[in-house]
N, C-alpha and C positions, 0 to 999 in steps of 0.2 A: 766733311773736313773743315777743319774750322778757318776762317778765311775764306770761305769758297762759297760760290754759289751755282746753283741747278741753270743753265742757260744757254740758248741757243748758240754755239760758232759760227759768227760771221765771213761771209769773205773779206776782202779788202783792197782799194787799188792804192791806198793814199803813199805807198811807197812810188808811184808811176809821177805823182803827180807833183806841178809847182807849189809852194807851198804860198809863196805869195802871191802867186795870181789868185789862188785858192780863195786867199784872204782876204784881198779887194772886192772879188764877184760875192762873198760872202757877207760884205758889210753894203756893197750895192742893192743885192736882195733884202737884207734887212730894212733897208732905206724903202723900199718898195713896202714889203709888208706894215710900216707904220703908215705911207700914203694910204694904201690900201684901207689901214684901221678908219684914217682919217674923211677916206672919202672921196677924198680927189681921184684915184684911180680905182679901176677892178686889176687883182692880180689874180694869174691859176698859173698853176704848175701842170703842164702838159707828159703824158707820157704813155706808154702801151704797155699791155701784160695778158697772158697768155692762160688758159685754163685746161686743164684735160682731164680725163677720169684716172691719170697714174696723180695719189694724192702728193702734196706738199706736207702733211700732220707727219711730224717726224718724232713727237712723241707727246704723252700724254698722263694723268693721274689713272692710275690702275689698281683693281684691286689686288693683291699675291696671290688669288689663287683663282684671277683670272685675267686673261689678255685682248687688250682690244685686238681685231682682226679687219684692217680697213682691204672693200675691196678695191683692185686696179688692174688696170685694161687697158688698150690702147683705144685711142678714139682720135677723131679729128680734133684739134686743137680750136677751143674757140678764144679768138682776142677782142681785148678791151683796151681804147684809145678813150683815156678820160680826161677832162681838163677840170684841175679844183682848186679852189679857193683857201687859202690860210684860214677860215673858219667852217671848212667842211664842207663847202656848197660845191656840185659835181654836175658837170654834164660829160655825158659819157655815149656811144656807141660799140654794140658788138657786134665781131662778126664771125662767122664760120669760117675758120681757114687761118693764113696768115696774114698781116698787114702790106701794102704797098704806097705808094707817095701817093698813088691816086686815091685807096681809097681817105688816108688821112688828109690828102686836101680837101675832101668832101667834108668829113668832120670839120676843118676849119669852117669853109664856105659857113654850112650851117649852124655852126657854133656863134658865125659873125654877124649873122641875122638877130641874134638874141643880145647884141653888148648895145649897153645903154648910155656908155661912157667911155673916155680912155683907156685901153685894156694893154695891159703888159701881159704876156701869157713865155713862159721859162721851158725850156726845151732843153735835152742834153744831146749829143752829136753824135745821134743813129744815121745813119747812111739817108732813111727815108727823108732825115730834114734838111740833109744837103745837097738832095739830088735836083737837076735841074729846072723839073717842073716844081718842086715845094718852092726853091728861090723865086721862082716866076714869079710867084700868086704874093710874096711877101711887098711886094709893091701894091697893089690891091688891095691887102687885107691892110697896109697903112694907112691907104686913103677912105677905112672903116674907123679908121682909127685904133687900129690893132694893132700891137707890136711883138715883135718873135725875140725872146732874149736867148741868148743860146751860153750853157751854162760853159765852163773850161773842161778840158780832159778828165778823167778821173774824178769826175765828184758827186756822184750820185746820190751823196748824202743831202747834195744842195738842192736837190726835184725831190719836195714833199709830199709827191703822189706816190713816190715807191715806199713812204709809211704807209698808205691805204694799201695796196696791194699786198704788202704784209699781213695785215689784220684782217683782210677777207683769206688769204690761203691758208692763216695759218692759225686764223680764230672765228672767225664769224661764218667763216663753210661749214655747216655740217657734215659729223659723216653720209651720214646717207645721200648727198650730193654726188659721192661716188658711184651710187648702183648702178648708173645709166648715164646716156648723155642726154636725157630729158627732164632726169632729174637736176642735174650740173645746170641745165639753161633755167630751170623754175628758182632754184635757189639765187645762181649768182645776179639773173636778174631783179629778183627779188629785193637783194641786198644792195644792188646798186642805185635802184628805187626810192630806198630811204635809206640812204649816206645823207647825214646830216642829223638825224634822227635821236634821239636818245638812247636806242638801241647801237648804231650802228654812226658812232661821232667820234672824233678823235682831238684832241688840244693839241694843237702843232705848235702853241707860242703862249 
């Protein structure tokens, strides 16, 4: 149709949301990622996501007179709690199961062994990062010099980790990821290995 194009249907909260609170936190984060270019700080966008053998590929190039056939099953859900960088650099942890405040403070702990600088690290308002042992530890990880920015309501557009979490579910998985949950653990780790990569890089800015 002309005017139109082939593309994914998003959801959306931004009717929930302030639009000017929206707007400040969005021009704050910007202010960061140019420190960031600059040097002075490290900036990551923190956040979790979830994998299983029922696929995400909701659609695909095919031939007419033949159909792709992805298989799906149920399996334990494995998650990823990743922290990245506005130029692709990722550390990350998986685990089997779901996430809890305990095991994401461990991610932080050990995320905060590795900062070599002032770290701002962008968080949005899952239950795990307001619960009262994550508050605890953010006094600690300040005296690392780590800082938790916690994004406004509704804005998931502003955590540029849920573009990478895109691009691995719904590009960079292959099919056969789904045959098995041993094949899903060789793949997604795989790919999470070289994020950054020429294969597997994204331009956020």
């Amino acid at each position: 149709m002309l005017g139109y194009t082939w593309r994914r249907i998003r959801k959306s909260l931004k009717h929930k949301r302030d639009q000017r609170v929206f707007d400040w936190h969005k021009a704050e984060i910007d202010a960061f990622v140019q420190m960031h270019r600059d040097g002075y700080v490290d900036l990551y966008f923190a956040d979790a996501s979830h994998f299983s053998l029922t696929p995400s590929v909701s659609y695909a190039w095919q031939k007419k007179d033949e159909q792709i056939l992805v298989p799906a099953a149920k399996s334990i859900a494995m998650s990823v709690f990743g922290l990245m960088t506005p130029d692709c650099k990722l550390y990350s942890q998986t685990f089997q199961g779901t996430l809890n405040s305990e095991k994401i403070i461990g991610v932080f702990d050990q995320f905060a062994k590795t900062a070599i600088k002032q770290t701002i690290v962008v968080v949005d308002n899952a239950p795990v990062h307001h619960s009262k042992a994550f508050k605890a530890k953010m006094e600690q990880w300040r005296e690392q010099d780590i800082y938790i920015y916690f994004l406004p309501a509704y804005s998931p557009e502003l955590n540029k980790i849920e573009i990478l979490w895109r691009f691995i579910k719904y590009n960079w998985l292959p099919f056969d990821a789904y045959k098995n949950i041993e094949n899903l653990k060789e793949r997604l780790n795989y790919i999470l290995e070289n994020i950054g990569s020429q294969k597997y890089n994204i331009n956020f800015y």
